[in-house]
C-alpha positions as CSV (number, residue, x, y, z in Angstrom):
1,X,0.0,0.0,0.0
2,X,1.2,3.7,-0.6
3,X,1.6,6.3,2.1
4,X,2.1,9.4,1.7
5,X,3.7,11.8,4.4
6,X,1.4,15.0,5.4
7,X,3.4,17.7,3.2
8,X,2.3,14.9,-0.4
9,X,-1.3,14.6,0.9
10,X,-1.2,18.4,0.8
11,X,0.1,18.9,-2.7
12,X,-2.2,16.2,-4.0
13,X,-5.6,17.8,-2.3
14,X,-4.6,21.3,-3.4
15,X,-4.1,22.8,-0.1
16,X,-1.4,24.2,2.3
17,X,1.2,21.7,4.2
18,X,-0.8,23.7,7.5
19,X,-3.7,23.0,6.6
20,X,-3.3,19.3,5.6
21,X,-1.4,19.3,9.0
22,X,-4.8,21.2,10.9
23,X,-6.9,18.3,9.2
24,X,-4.3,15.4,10.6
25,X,-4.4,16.8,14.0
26,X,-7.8,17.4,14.1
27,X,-8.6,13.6,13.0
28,X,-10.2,14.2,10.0
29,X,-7.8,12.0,8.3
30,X,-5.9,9.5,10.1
31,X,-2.7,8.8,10.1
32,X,0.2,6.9,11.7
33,X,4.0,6.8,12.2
34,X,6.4,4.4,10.3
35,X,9.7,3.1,11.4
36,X,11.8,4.0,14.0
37,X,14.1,6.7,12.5
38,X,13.0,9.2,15.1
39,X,11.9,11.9,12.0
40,X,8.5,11.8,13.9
41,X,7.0,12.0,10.5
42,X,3.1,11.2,9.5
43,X,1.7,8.9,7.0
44,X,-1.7,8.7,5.9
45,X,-2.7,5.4,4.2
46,X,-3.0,5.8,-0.1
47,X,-7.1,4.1,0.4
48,X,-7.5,7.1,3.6
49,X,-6.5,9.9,1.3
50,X,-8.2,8.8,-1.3
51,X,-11.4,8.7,0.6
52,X,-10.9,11.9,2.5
53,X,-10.5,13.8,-1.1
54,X,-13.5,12.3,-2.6
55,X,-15.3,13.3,0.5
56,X,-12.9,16.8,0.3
57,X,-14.6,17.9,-3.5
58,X,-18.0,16.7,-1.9
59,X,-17.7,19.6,0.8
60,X,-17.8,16.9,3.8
61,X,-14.6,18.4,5.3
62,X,-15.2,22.4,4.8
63,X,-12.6,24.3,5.6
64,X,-12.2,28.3,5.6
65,X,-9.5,28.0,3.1
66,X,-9.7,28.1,-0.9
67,X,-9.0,25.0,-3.0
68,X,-6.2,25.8,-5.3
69,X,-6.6,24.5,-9.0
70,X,-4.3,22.7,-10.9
71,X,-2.8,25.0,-14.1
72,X,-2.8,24.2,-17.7
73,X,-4.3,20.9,-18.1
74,X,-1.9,18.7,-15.9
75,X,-4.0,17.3,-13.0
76,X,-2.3,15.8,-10.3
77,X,-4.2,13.6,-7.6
78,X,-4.9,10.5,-6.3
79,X,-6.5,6.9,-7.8
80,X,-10.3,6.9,-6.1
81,X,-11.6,4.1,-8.1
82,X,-10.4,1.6,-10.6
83,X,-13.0,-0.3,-12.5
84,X,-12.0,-3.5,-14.5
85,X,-13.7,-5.0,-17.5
86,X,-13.1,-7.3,-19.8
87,X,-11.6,-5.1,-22.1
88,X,-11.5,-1.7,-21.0
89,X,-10.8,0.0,-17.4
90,X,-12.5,3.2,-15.7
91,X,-10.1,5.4,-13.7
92,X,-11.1,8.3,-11.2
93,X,-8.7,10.6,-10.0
94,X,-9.1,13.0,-7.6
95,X,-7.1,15.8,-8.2
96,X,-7.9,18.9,-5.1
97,X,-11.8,19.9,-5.8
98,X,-11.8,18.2,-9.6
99,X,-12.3,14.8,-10.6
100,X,-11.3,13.3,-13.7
101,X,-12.5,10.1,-14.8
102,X,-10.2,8.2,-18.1
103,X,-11.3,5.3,-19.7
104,X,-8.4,3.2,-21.2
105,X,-7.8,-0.5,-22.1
106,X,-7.8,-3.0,-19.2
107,X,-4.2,-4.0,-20.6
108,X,-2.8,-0.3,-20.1
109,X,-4.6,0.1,-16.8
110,X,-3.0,-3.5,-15.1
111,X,0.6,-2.7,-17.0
112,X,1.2,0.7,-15.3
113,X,-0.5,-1.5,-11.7
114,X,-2.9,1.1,-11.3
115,X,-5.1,1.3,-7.6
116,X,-6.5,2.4,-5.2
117,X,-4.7,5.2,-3.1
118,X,-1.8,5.8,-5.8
119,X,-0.6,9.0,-7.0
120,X,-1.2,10.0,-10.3
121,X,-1.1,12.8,-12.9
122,X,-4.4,12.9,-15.0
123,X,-3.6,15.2,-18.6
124,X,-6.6,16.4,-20.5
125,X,-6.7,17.2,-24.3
126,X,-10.0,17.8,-25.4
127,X,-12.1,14.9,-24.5
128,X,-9.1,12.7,-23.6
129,X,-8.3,12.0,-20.1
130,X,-4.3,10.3,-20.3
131,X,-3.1,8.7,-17.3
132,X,0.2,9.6,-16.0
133,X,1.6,7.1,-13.3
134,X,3.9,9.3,-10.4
């Protein structure tokens, strides 16, 4: 499973390190220590992030301040769903308040080992939604 440390989970849901920080010591999204290095660093689970920016763009968290949007058409986020089918595969990445949903074959989607909880970039042209893995 990915982790991610506090100062990631802020840059992928579009916010402040302080405020990511407010939310982890508030509770509203868990996370733990690893290892024994003595940093003192946070982790939050890649499934927990995932969840809390789904519920983040849904306005369940609120918070007093602004979303900041990605520029150009380069989305960076995290994997909230991957659907399989028999041929083709349904990604959703949350990427701070938007979410971007590519369709691509099931092939591409297992070869780059796409899930749950991992970063990604999504890259928009038009109607296209291109997957890059980060």
């Amino acid at each position: 499973m990915q982790h991610y440390t506090v100062g990631q989970a802020a840059r992928l849901l579009g916010v402040s390190p302080d405020t990511a920080r407010r939310w982890a010591d508030a509770g509203k999204v868990p996370t733990h220590r690893e290892g024994h290095d003595g940093s003192g660093r946070r982790f939050i689970d890649g499934r927990d992030l995932a969840a809390f920016a789904v519920g983040l763009a849904q306005g369940a968290q609120g918070d007093d301040e602004p979303v900041r949007s990605s520029v150009r058409n380069s989305f960076p986020g995290i994997i909230t769903a991957v659907k399989l089918g028999d041929v083709a595969a349904q990604v959703e990445i949350q990427a701070g308040p938007h979410r971007l949903v590519s369709l691509l074959t099931r092939e591409a989607a297992e070869d780059m080992g796409l899930e749950v909880g991992m970063q990604a970039t999504a890259r928009v042209k038009a109607t296209s939604v291109h997957i890059d893995r980060t």
